[in-house]
C-alpha positions in Angstrom: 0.0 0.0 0.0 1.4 3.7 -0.8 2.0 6.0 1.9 -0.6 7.6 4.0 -1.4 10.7 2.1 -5.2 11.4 1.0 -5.8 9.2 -2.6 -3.3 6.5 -1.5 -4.1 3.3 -4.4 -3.8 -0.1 -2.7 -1.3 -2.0 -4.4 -0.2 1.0 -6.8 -2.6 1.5 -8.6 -6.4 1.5 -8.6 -6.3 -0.9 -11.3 -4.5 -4.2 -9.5 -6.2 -6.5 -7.1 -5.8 -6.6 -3.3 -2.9 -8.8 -3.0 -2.1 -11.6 -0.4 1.7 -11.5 -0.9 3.7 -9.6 1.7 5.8 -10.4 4.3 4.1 -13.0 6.9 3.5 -13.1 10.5 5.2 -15.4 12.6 2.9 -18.0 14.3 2.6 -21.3 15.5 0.0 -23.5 16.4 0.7 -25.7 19.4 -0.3 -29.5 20.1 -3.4 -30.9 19.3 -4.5 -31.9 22.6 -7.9 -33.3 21.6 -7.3 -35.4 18.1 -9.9 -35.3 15.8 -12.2 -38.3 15.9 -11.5 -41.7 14.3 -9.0 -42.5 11.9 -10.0 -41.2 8.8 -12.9 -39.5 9.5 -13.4 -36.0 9.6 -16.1 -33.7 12.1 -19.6 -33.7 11.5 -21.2 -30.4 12.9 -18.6 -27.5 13.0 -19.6 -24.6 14.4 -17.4 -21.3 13.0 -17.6 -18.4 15.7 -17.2 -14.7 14.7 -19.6 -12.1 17.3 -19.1 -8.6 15.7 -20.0 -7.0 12.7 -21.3 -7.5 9.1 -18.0 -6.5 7.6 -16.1 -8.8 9.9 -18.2 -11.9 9.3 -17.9 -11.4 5.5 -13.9 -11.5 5.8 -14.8 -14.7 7.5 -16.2 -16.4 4.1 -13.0 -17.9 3.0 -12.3 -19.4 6.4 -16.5 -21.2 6.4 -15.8 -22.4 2.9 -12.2 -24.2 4.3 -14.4 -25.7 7.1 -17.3 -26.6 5.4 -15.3 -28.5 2.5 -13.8 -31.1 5.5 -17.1 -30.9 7.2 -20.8 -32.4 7.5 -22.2 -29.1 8.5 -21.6 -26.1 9.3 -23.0 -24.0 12.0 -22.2 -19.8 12.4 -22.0 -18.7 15.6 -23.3 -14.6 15.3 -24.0 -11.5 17.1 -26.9 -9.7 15.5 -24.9 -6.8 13.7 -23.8 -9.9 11.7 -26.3 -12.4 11.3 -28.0 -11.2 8.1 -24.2 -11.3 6.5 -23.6 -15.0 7.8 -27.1 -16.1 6.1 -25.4 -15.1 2.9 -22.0 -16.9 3.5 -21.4 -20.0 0.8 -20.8 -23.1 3.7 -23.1 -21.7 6.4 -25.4 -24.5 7.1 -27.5 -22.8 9.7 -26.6 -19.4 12.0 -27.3 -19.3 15.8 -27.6 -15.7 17.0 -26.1 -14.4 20.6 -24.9 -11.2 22.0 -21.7 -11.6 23.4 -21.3 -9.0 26.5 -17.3 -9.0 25.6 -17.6 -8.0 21.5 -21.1 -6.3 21.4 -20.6 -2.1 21.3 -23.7 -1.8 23.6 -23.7 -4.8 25.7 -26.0 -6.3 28.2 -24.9 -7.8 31.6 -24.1 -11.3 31.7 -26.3 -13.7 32.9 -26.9 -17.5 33.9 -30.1 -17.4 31.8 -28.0 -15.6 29.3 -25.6 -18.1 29.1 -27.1 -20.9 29.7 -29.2 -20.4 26.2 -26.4 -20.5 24.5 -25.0 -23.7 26.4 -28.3 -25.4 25.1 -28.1 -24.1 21.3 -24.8 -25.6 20.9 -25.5 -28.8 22.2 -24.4 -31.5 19.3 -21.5 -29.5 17.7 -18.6 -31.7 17.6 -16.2 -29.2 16.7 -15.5 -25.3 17.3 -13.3 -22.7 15.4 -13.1 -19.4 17.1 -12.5 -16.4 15.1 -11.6 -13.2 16.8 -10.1 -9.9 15.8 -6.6 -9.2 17.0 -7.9 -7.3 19.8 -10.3 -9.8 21.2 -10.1 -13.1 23.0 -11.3 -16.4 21.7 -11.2 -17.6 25.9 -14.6 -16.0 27.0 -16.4 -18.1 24.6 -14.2 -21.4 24.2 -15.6 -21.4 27.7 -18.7 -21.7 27.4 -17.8 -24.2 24.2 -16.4 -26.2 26.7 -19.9 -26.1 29.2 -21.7 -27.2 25.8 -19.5 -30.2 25.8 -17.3 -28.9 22.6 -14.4 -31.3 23.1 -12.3 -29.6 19.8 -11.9 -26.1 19.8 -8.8 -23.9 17.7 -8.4 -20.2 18.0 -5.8 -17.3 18.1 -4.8 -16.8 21.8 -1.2 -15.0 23.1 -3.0 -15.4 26.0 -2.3 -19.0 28.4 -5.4 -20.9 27.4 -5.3 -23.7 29.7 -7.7 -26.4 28.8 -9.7 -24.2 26.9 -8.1 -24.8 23.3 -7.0 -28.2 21.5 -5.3 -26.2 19.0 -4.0 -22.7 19.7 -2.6 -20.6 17.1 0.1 -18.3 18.4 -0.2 -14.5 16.2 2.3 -11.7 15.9 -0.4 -9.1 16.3 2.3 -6.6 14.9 2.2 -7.7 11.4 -0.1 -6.0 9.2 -2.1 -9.0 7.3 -5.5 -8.9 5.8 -8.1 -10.0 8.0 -9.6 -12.8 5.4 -6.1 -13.8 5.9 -5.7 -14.0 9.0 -8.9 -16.0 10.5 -8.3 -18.8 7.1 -4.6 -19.3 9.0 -7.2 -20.3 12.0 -9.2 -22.9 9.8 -5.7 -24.3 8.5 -4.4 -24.5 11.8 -7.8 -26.5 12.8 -6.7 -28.9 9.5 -9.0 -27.2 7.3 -8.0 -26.1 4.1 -10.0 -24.4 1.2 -11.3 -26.7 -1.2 -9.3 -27.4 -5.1 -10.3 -24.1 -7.1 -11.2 -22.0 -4.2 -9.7 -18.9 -5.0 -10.0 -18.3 -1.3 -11.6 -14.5 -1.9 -14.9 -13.0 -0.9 -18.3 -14.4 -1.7 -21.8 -14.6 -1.3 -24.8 -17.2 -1.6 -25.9 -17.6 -5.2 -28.6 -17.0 -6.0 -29.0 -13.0 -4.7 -32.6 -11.4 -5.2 -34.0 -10.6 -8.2 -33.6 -6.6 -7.8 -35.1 -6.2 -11.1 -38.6 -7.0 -10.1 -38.7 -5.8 -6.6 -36.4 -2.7 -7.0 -36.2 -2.0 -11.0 -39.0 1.1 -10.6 -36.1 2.7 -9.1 -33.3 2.1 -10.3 -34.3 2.4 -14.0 -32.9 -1.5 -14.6 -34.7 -4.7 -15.4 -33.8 -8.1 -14.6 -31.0 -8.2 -17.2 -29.6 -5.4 -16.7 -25.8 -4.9 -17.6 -23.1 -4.7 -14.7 -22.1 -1.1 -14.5 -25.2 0.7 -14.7 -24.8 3.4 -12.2 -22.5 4.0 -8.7 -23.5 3.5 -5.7 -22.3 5.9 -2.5 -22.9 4.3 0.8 -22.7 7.5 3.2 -23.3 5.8 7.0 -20.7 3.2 9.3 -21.3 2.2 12.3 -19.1 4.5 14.1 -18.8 8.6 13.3 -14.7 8.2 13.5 -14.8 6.0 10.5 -17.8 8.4 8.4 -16.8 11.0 5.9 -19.0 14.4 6.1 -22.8 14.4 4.8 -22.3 17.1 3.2 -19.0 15.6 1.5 -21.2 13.1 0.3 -23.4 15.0 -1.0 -21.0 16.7 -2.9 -19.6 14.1 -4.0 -23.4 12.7 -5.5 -24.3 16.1 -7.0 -20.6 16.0 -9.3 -20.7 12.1 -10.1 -23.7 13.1 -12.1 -22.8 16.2 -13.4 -19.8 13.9 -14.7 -22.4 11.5 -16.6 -22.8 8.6 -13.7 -26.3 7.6 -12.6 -26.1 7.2 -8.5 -27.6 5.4 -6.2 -27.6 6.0 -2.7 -28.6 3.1 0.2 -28.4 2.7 3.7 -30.5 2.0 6.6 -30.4 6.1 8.2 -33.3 7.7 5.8 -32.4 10.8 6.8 -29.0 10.8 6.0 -29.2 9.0 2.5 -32.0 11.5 1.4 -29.7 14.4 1.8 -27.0 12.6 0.4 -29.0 11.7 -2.5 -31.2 15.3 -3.0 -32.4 14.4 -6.1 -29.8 14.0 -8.1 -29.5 10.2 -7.0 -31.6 7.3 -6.3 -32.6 7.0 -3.0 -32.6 3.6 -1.6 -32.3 4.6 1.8 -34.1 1.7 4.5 -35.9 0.1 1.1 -33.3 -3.0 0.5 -32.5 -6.2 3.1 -28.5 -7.1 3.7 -29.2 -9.6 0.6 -30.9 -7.2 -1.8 -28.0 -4.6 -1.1 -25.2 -7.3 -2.4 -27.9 -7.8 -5.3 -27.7 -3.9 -5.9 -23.9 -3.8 -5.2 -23.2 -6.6 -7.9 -24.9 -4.6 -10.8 -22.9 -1.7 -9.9 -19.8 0.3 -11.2 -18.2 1.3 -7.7 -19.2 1.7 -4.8 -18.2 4.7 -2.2 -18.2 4.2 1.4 -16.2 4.0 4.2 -14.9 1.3 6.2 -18.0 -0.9 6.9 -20.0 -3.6 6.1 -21.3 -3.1 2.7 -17.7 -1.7 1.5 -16.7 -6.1 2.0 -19.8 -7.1 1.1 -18.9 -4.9 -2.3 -15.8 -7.3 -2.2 -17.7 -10.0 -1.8 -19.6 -9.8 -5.4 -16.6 -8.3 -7.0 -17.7 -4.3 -7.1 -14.7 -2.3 -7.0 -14.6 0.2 -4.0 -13.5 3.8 -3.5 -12.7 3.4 0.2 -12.8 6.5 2.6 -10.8 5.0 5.0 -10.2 6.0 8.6 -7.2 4.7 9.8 -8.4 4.0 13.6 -8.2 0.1 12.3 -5.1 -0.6 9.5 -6.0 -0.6 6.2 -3.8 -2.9 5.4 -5.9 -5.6 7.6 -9.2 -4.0 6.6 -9.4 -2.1 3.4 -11.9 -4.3 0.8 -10.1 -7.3 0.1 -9.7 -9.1 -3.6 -11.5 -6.3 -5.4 -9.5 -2.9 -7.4 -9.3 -0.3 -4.5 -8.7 3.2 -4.4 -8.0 4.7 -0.7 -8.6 7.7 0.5 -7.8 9.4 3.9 -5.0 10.3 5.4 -3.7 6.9 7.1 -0.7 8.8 9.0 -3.4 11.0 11.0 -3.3 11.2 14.2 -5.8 9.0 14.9 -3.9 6.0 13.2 -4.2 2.8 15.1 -6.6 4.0 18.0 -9.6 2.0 17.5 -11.2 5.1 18.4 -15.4 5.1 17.6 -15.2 8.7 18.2 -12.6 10.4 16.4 -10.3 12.0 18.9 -8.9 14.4 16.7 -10.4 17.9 16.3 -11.7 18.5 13.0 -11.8 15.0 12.2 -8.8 15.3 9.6 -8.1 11.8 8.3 -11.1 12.2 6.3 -12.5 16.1 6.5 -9.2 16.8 4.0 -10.7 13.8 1.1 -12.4 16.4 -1.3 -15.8 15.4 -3.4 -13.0 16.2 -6.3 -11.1 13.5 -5.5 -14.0 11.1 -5.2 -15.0 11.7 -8.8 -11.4 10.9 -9.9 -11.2 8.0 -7.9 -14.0 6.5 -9.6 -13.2 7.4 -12.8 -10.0 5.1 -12.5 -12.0 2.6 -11.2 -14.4 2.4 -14.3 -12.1 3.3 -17.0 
C-alpha cells in the first residue's frame, strides 16, 4: 500500500487486485490436545464463531468455505450486527444468533439465563473454530464451548489458554495482514484447508434477489440489466470516526452526475441517505435487506463508502470500491479485500491505530481533507 497521504491506491494502482503477498506473520499452532475423531474420519457439525459485525463476518467467508469442505455441517456462531451477512455466506449451514457481553458495542450484563441459552443451542456441535479480531479473546467463549460439551476447539490466543483450546494458534499481532487472511490461518491450523479451485476470496450465496422486479421502478434496470449501470455511495458506518461528512457526500453525488454517472444512494439512516442523495441520485435509503444490497452492489460500477460492512460485502460480489478510510483500524488488515481499491484518507493521521469510535482528533482530519473532487477521480479510475 502507498504512503498515508489522502488518494493513496492499494497496491499501486487503482487498477491491480488486493494482493495476499507480503511479508508474513510469525505464528505457530501448538499441540493438538484433543485429536480429531476416528482415523480417517473428519467432524460432523462444526460450528465457525465470529460475534461482531457484518463486515467482519464477511472477511470470515473464506475461512467457512475451508471448514465446510472437511465438514458435514456447518454451523455460524453470530451477534446480530452480523447475522443477516452470515445467512449469505457459501458453507453456512444454519446461524445461531447471541450477544456476546465481551464483543457487542452496547452490551448487556451477563447472565446465567444468558448463558445458559447459548450452552443449550450448541449442544451436538462436535467441533469449534473461534475467530476473533486481533484485539479480542477467543477464551470467553471457548468457555462456554467447553460447558456445551465442545471437546475440539482452535483459536488465536497469546493469551495461556489452559484447557480451553485443543489447538491454539500463536499470532504476531504486529504484522499487518488482511483480515480474510488472517482467520483462514485459523481454519488451517484446525486442519481445514480451502477446497481445489477455491480462489480463497470473498463471496456470497448464489442465487441474490432478483432486484429487477422488486427494485427495477427505481433504479431504472430490469432483470438483465448490464453490470455497471450506475454507482453506488454508501454514506453511513457504524461509528462517526470511521464516516466521511454528509455534506461531503453529497457533494460528492451532486458532481458524479454532473460527470455522466447515474447514482444510487442506500443505507439503513433515511435521513442521512435523502440528503446525500437530494435528487440527483436514487434513494434507496431503509428500502433493501443485507441480501438485496449485495444484489444492488453486484450490478454496480463502484461503490463509495467507508470502512463498513457493505464496503466487503462490495468485495464479496466483486464491485470495485473507493474506500474512505479512517485509519483507527489498518487498512492494510481492513481495506476491501480481492476487489481494485482506491483509498482515500489520510492513514498517517493522528488517529492512526486508535480503534477510536469517536474520532479523537479535532476537526476529524483523516477524512475532512478527502475532497468530493477526488472522489470523482477515484472513480473514474475505477471504471475506465
Amino acid at each position: 500500500m502507498s504512503g498515508g497521504m489522502p488518494g493513496a491506491v492499494l497496491n499501486g494502482t487503482a487498477a491491480h487486485e488486493t494482493s495476499s503477498g507480503g511479508p508474513r506473520p510469525v505464528t505457530r499452532s501448538e499441540p493438538v490436545l484433543a485429536p480429531r475423531g476416528s482415523a480417517g474420519g473428519g467432524p460432523g457439525r462444526v460450528l465457525v464463531a465470529r460475534l461482531d459485525d457484518a463486515g467482519d463476518v464477511l472477511l470470515a467467508g473464506p475461512a467457512v468455505r475451508a471448514v465446510r469442505a472437511g465438514s458435514r455441517e456447518v454451523v455460524f456462531l453470530a451477534g446480530p450486527n452480523g447475522a443477516a451477512a452470515a445467512r449469505l455466506l457459501p458453507g453456512v449451514d444454519r446461524v445461531i444468533v447471541w450477544r456476546a457481553p465481551w464483543i457487542d458495542h452496547s452490551p448487556l450484563p451477563l447472565t446465567a439465563g444468558h448463558v445458559d441459552d447459548l450452552v443449550g443451542r450448541l449442544r451436538g456441535v462436535d467441533e469449534a473454530v473461534i475467530l476473533t479480531s486481533f484485539h479480542q479473546s477467543a477464551l470467553p467463549l471457548a468457555l462456554l464451548l467447553r460447558l456445551a460439551g465442545v471437546s475440539r476447539i482452535t483459536a488465536i490466543s497469546n493469551d495461556y489458554p489452559g484447557a480451553l483450546l485443543d489447538v491454539r494458534q500463536v499470532w504476531d499481532e504486529s504484522a499487518d495482514v488482511p483480515e480474510a487472511e488472517r482467520m483462514l490461518a485459523v481454519a488451517r491450523a484446525a486442519g481445514f484447508e480451502l477446497p481445489p479451485g477455491d480462489d480463497g476470496k470473498l463471496a456470497v450465496q448464489r442465487p441474490l434477489p432478483d432486484i429487477g422486479q422488486d427494485l427495477g421502478h427505481l433504479l431504472g434496470v430490469g432483470a438483465e440489466a448490464d453490470e455497471g449501470a450506475y454507482v453506488v455511495v454508501h454514506p453511513g458506518t457504524s461509528a462517526p470516526a470511521r464516516t466521511w461528512p454528509a455534506d461531503r457526500h453529497r457533494e460528492a453525488v451532486r458532481e458524479l452526475a454532473d460527470d455522466g454517472h447515474r447514482v444510487v444512494v442506500t443505507g439503513n439512516e433515511r435521513e442521512l441517505t435523502a440528503y446525500v442523495a437530494s435528487g440527483a441520485a436514487v434513494d434507496l435509503g431503509g428500502r433493501t435487506t443485507f441480501a438485496q444490497l449485495a444484489a444492488v452492489l453486484e450490478r454496480a460500477g463502484v461503490l463509495v463508502a467507508g470502512n463498513t460492512g457493505p464496503a466487503h460485502l462490495a468485495a464479496a460480489v466483486g464491485t470495485p470500491v473507493v474506500s474512505l478510510f479512517a485509519p483507527v483500524v489498518p487498512a492494510a488488515r481492513w481495506a476491501p479485500y480481492g476487489v481494485p481499491t482506491v483509498l482515500l484518507g489520510d492513514q498517517q493521521a493522528p488517529c492512526a491505530a486508535s480503534r477510536a469510535r469517536t474520532c479523537p482528533v479535532p476537526g476529524h482530519p483523516c477524512l475532512s481533507q478527502v475532497t468530493s473532487e477526488q472522489v470523482v477521480k477515484a472513480v473514474r479510475e475505477l471504471t475506465q
